[in-house]
N, C-alpha and C positions, 0 to 999 in steps of 0.2 A: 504494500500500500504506500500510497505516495500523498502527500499536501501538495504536490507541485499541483499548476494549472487549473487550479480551483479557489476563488476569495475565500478566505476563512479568518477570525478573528486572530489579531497579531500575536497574541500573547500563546494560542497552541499553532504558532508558525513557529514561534522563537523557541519551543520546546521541542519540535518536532525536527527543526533544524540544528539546534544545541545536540540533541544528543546524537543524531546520524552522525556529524563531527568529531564527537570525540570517540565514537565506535570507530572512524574513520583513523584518527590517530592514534587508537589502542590497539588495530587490529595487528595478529600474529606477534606482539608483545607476548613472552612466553608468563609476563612475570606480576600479565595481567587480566590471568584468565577469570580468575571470580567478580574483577571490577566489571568486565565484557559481559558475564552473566548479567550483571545487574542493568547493565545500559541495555542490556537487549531487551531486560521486563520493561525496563522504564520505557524504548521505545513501543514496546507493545503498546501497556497501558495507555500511551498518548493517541496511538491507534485506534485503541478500543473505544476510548472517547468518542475519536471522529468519525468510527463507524458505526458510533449510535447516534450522531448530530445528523451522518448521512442516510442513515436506512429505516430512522422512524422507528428506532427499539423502544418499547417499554421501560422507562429508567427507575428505577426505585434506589432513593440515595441514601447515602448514610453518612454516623459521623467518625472522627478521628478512633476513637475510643470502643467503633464497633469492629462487628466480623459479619464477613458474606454468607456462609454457609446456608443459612437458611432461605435467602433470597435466592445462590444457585439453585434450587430445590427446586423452586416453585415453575409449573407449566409440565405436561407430559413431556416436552423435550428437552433438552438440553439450549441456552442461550434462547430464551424467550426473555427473560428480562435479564438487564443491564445494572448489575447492582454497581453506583457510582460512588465509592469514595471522595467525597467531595474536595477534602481538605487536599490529595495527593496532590490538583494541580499548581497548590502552593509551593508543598516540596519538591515537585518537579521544576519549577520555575527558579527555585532555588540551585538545586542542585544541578541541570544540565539547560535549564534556559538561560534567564536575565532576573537578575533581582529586584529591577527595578521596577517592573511589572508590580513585583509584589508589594514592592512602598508604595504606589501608585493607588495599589487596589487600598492599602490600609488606609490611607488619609481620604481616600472615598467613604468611608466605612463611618470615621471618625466625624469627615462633614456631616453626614448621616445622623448622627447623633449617638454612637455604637461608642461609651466608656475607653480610654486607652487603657485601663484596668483590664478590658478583655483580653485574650490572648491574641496576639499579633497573628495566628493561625485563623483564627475565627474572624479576627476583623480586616483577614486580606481575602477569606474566601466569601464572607458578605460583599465586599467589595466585588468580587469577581460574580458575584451572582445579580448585583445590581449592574454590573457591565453585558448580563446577557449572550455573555457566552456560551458557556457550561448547557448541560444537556438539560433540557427541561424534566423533573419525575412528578409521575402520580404523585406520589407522597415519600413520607421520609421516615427513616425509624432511629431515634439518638437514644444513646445511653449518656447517663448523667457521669460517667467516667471520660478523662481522669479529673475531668476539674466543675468545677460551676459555671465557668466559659462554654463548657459545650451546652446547658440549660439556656444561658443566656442566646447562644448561638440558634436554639432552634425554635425561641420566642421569635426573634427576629426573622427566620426563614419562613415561617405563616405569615408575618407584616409583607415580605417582599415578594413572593411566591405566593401566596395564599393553600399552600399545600397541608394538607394532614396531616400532623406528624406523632407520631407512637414514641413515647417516653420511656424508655427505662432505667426505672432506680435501684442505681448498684449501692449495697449498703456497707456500712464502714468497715463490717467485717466478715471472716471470709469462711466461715465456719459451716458445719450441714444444713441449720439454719438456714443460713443468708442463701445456700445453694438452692435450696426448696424452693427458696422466696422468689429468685431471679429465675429458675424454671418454670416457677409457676404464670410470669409474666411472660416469657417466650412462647407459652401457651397463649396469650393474650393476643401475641406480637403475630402470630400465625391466623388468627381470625384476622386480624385487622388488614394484614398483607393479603391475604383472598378475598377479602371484602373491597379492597383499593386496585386490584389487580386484574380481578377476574380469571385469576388460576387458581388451580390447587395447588398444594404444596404435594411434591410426591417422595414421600417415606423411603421408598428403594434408593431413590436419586439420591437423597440425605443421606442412605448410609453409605453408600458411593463416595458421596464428597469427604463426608466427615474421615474415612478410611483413608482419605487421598491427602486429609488435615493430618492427619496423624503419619503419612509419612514424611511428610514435609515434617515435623518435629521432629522425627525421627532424625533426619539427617541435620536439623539448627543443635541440636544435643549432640553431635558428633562432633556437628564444627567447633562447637564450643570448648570441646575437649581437646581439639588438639590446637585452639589457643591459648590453650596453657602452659603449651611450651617453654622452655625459657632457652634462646630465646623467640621469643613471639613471631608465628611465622607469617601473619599476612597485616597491611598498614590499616590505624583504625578508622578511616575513611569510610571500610568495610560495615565497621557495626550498627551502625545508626540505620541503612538499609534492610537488616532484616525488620523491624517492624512494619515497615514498607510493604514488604510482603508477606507480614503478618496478617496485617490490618484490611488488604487489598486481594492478596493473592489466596487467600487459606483456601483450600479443598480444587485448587487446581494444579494440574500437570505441569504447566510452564511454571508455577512458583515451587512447586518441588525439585525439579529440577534445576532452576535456579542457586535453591539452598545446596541442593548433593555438588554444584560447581565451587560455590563457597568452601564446604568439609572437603572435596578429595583435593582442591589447590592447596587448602593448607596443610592435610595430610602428605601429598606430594612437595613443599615447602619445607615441613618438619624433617623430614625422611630426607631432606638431600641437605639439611643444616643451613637452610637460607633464615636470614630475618628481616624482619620486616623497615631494621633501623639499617639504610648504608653504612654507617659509620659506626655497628655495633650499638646493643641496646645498652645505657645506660640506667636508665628510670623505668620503673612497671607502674603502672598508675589505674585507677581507678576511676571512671568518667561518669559518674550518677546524679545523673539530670538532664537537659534537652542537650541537642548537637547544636557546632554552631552553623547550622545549616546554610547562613548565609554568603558565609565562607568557607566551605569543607575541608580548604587546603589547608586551613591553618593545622589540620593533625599533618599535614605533610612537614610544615615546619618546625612542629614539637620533634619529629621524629629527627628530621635535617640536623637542625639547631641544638635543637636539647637531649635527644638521643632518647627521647622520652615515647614510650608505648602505652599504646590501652589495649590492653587483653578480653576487654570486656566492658560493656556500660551497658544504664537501662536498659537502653531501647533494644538490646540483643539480647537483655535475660530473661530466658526461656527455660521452663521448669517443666518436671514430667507433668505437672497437674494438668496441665494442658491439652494433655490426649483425652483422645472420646471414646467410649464404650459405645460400641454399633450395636449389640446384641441385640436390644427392645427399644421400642419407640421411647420410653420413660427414662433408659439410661442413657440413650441422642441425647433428649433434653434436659436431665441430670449434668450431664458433660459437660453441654455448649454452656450453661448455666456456669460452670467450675472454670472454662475456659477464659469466658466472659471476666471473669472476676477476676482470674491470674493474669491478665493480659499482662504484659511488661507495660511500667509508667501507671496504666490505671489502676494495679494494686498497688503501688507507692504511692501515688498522689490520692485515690479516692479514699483508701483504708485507713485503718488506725497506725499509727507512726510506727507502732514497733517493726510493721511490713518491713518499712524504709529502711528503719536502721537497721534488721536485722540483715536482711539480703547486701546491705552496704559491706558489712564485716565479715558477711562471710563470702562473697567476691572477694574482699581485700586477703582473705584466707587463703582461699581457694586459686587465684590467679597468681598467690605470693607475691603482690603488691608492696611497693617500697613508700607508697601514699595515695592520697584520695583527695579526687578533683569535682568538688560540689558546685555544678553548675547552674548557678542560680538566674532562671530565665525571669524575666522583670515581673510576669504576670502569673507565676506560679509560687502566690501568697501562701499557699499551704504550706511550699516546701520550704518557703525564708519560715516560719513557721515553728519547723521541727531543726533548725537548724543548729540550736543548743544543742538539743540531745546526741543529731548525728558527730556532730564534734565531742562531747563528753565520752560517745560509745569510742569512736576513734582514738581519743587520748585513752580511755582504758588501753585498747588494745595496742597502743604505743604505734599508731600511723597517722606522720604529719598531712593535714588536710590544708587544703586551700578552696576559700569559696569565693564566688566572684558573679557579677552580675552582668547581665547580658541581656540581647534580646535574640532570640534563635531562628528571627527571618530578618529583625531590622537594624544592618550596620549602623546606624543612626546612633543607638542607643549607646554601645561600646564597641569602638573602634576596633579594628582587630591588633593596630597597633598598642593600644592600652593592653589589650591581653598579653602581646606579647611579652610587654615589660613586666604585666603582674606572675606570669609564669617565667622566665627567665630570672627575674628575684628570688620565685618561689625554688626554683631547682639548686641556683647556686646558692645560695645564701640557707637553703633549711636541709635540703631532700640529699642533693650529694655529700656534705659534709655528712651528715649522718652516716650514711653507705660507706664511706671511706672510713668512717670507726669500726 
């Protein structure tokens, strides 16, 4: 599929052309085969997009925070609806378009009258929906994960859209409880979607996908294991992208496949003693909080410059809880319910703190982390929040933290220059004098 010789709105030109380009300049790179995985989803997904703007698909959208699974399900065949992650075409824009698009769409958002308190995700993709690009859905289905941004987000999508949207309230905690609770609403969520759709949902097809969910974790739990290498065999550029295909790709073939390019480069990485630092790793670090998506390279730089690695952050940790029981229609939606809740990020930021801090230290355990990098996105008040504790939990465990504030679509906020001097203090001045004791 091609955007050539067709008018189409600038902002999926500039993505659709960003990323052909840098497929173009990564191709037959031996050393960049999982980042080519990922440009190849991304080009999909932009695809996908504008073969639903062109063919007059069914869209049914969703938010950051959710999962497809259910929406594949729906219709006796396969691809009758278009379930559209709405937010993607923000981090796409980020990551292989233009980012300016995305400032453009925020301070549309903000004339609008959309809080700068909300998350800069939410108030560049109301923007982008008050631009009238994006595929128009029946209706929409949000979960209140990971934050109160996305509440807020889907207040505002009935003002602009006037669409219907299905709420789900993920609860603080993550217990058999709360899984009942959030199943019993996915029960909800399912009338409401055949009520807005005019499909059924078809139960075989669910255990198809969810099965296709679970190999895909299957092989994000491999990868993860063998970056734990020391040292660390693929740059963390990488990690921030599985949620990407968490959030977007789950129960399909191209996002598992995607993940098994991820785990066998780094298994193949591991296995012939490559790292991911040119000049030898230095620092193993810890990255729990958003990426800075608006500049990705800057992990190029940490790596260059500081010699510093992430082995791991949010947005990549992936826990078994996450797989689905196929067995009976009750343990589907027991699972997707368990799923829903572990999401990486929405159990940190929607849950009770100990989530946070727990998964924090023992990452820092687990990857043998020399420190921990709390990255504080301007709009994610829960996590500045808990930000005592995670440092208290840190000092017990004896790893120096650095937290720092940012906005994770809008340079504006914190220059990537400031970071770099607030990291480069932090490595010379805390992190490697200690390692050298």
């Amino acid at each position: 599929m091609t955007v050539l010789g067709k008018e189409r709105a600038i902002e999926l030109e500039t993505i659709h052309a960003g990323v052909s380009k840098m497929m173009e300049r990564h191709m037959g790179d031996p050393d960049s085969r999982a980042f080519n995985a990922f440009l190849l989803a991304a080009k999909m997904a932009t695809e996908g997009i504008i073969a639903a703007l062109d063919n007059g698909t069914s869209v049914i959208s969703y938010n950051l925070g959710g999962m497809p699974e259910l929406l594949l399900a729906l219709g006796e065949n396969e691809n009758e609806i278009f379930p559209f992650a709405m937010e993607k075409v923000v981090a796409l824009q980020s990551l292989v378009g233009d980012p300016m698009y995305n400032m453009e769409a925020i301070d549309m958002a903000e004339a609008q009258g959309m809080s700068s308190d909300v998350c800069s995700t939410d108030r560049a993709t109301l923007g982008n929906l008050t631009k009238r690009f994006l595929p128009e859905a029946s209706c929409s289905v949000f979960v209140t994960a990971p934050c109160d941004s996305q509440t807020a987000m889907a207040e505002s999508l009935k003002e602009i859209t006037g669409e219907d949207v299905f709420l789900i309230d993920i609860p603080h905690h993550h217990g058999e409880r709360e899984i009942n609770y959030v199943a019993g609403q996915l029960k909800e969520e399912i009338e409401f979607l055949e009520e807005k759709s005019g499909k059924k949902l078809n139960w075989d097809r669910l255990k198809e996908i969810c099965q296709e969910s679970n190999r895909m974790i299957d092989q994000a739990l491999d990868w993860l294991e063998w970056r734990k290498a020391i040292p660390c065999p693929q740059t963390a550029k990488m990690l921030s992208t599985m949620y990407i295909l968490l959030q977007d790709g789950s129960g399909s073939k191209g996002a598992t496949w995607v993940a098994s390019e991820f785990a066998a480069d780094a298994k193949e990485r591991v296995q012939a003693g490559k790292s991911a630092v040119p000049g030898g790793e230095k620092i193993r670090a810890i990255w729990f909080g958003s990426p800075p998506w608006y500049n990705i390279s800057f992990y190029d730089w940490m790596e260059n410059e500081l010699g510093m690695v992430v082995p791991v952050d949010m947005f990549s940790y992936v826990v078994p809880e996450m797989y689905v029981d196929t067995s009976t229609t009750e343990t589907l939606l027991h699972d997707l319910a368990r799923k829903q809740i572990y999401m990486p990020m929405g159990r940190h930021f929607t849950g009770a703190p100990e989530y946070f801090v727990d998964d924090l230290v023992r990452a820092a355990a687990d990857y043998k982390a020399d420190c921990a990098l709390i990255a504080g996105h301007v709009s994610c008040k829960h996590a500045w929040g808990v930000l005592g504790l995670l440092k208290e939990a840190l000092r017990e465990a004896d790893i120096p933290a650095l937290a720092f504030e940012f906005d994770l679509f809008d340079p504006r906020v914190t220059t990537i220059e400031t970071l770099q001097q607030e990291f480069k203090r932090f490595a010379e001045d805390i992190v490697l004098p200690r390692i050298g004791k």
